[in-house]
C-alpha positions in Angstrom: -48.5 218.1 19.1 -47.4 215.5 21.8 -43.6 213.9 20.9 -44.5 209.8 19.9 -42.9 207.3 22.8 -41.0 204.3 20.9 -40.0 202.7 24.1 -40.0 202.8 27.5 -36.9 201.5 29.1 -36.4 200.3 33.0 -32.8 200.5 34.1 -30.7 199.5 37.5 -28.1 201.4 37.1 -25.0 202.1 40.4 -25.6 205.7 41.6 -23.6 208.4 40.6 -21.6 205.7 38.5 -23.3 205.4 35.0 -20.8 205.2 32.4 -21.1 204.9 28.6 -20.3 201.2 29.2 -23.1 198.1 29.9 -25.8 198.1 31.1 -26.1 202.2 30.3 -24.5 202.5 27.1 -25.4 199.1 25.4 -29.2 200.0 26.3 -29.2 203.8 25.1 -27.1 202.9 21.8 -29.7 200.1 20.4 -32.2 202.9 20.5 -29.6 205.7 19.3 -29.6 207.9 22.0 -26.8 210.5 23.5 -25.2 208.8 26.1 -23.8 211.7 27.1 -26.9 213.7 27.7 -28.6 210.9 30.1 -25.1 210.4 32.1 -24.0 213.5 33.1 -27.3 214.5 34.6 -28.2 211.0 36.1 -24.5 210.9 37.6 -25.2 214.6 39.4 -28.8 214.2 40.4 -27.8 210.4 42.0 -24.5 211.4 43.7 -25.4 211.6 47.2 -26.9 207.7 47.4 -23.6 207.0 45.8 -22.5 203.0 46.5 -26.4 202.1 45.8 -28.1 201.0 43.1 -31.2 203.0 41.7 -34.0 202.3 39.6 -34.4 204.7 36.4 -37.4 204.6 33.7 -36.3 206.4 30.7 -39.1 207.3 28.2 -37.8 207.7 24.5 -39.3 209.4 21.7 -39.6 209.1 18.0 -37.0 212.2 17.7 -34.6 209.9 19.3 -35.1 212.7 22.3 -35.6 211.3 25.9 -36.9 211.9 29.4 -36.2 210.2 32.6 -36.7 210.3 36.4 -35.2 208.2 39.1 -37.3 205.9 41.6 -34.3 205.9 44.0 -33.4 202.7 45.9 -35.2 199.4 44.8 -37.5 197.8 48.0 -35.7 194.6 48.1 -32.4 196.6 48.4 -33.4 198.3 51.4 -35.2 195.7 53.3 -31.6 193.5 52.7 -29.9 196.6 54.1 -32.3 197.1 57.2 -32.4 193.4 58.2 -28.9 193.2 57.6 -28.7 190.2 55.2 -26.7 189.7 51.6 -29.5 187.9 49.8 -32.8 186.3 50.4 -34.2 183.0 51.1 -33.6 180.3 48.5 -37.1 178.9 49.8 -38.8 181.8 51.6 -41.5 179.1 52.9 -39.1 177.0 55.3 -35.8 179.2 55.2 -35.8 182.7 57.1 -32.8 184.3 56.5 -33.0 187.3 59.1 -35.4 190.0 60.9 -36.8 193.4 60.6 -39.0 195.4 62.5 -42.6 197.4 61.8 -40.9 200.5 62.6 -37.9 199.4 59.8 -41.2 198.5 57.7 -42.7 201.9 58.2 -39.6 203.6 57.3 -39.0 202.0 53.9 -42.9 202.3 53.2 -42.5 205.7 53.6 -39.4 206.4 51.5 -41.3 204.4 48.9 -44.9 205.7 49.1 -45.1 207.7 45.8 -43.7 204.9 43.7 -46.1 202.3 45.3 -49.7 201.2 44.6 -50.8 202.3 47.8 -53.2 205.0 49.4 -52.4 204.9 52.8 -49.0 204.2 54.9 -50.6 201.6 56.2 -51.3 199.7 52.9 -47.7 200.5 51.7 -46.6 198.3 55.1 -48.5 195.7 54.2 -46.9 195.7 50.9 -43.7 196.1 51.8 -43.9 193.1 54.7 -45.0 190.9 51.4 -42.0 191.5 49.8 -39.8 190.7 52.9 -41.7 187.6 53.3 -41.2 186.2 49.9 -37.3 187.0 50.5 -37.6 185.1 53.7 -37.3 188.2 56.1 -39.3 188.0 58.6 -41.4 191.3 60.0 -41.5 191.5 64.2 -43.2 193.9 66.2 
């Protein structure tokens, strides 16, 4: 018989850097879950994107056991990173804030094409030049 999920948890945790403190350690100890058994193998699979941030969804079950998998860097993060820019627009409507190309578009879309709601390349673009555009980045050819 299939293990009961009690919760699903989303997590935005430094790569290679979880430790048993906030946000890792508060989250995993309200649902009474070895720290331990999540960190060690999060800190190993994440160590090469070290100095980035990376999105985790952790699935736990009603034997307090738990799985995991990482959805490695989150879109906003990368299209800051490829347009060269600290944070977005405070008014993405009249402020743009910096530049990035289709080709820089086509790259993150790619990176990010399992994770996204998209069936083709193309669609994951288009989604991917909506998010830039509501952080004020705007997409050139």
């Amino acid at each position: 018989m299939a293990k009961k999920v009690i919760g699903n948890l989303k997590l935005r945790i430094p790569a290679g850097r979880a430790t048993a403190g906030p946000p890792v350690g508060s989250t995993l100890g309200q649902w009474g879950l070895n720290m331990m058994d999540f960190i060690n193998p999060f800190n190993e699979a994440t160590k090469d994107m070290m100095g980035k941030d990376v999105i985790v969804h952790l699935q736990v079950f009603d034997d307090r056991s738990f799985s995991w998998k990482s959805l490695g860097q989150p879109v906003d993060d990368m299209i800051r990173e490829k347009a060269g820019i600290q944070k977005g627009a405070a008014n993405s409507k009249t402020d743009k804030v910096g530049t990035i190309t289709q080709d820089q578009v086509r790259e993150i879309a790619e990176a990010k094409m399992e994770h996204l709601n998209a069936i083709s390349v193309e669609g994951a673009m288009k989604t991917i030049a909506g998010s830039a555009r509501s952080m004020g980045v705007e997409v050139v050819e």
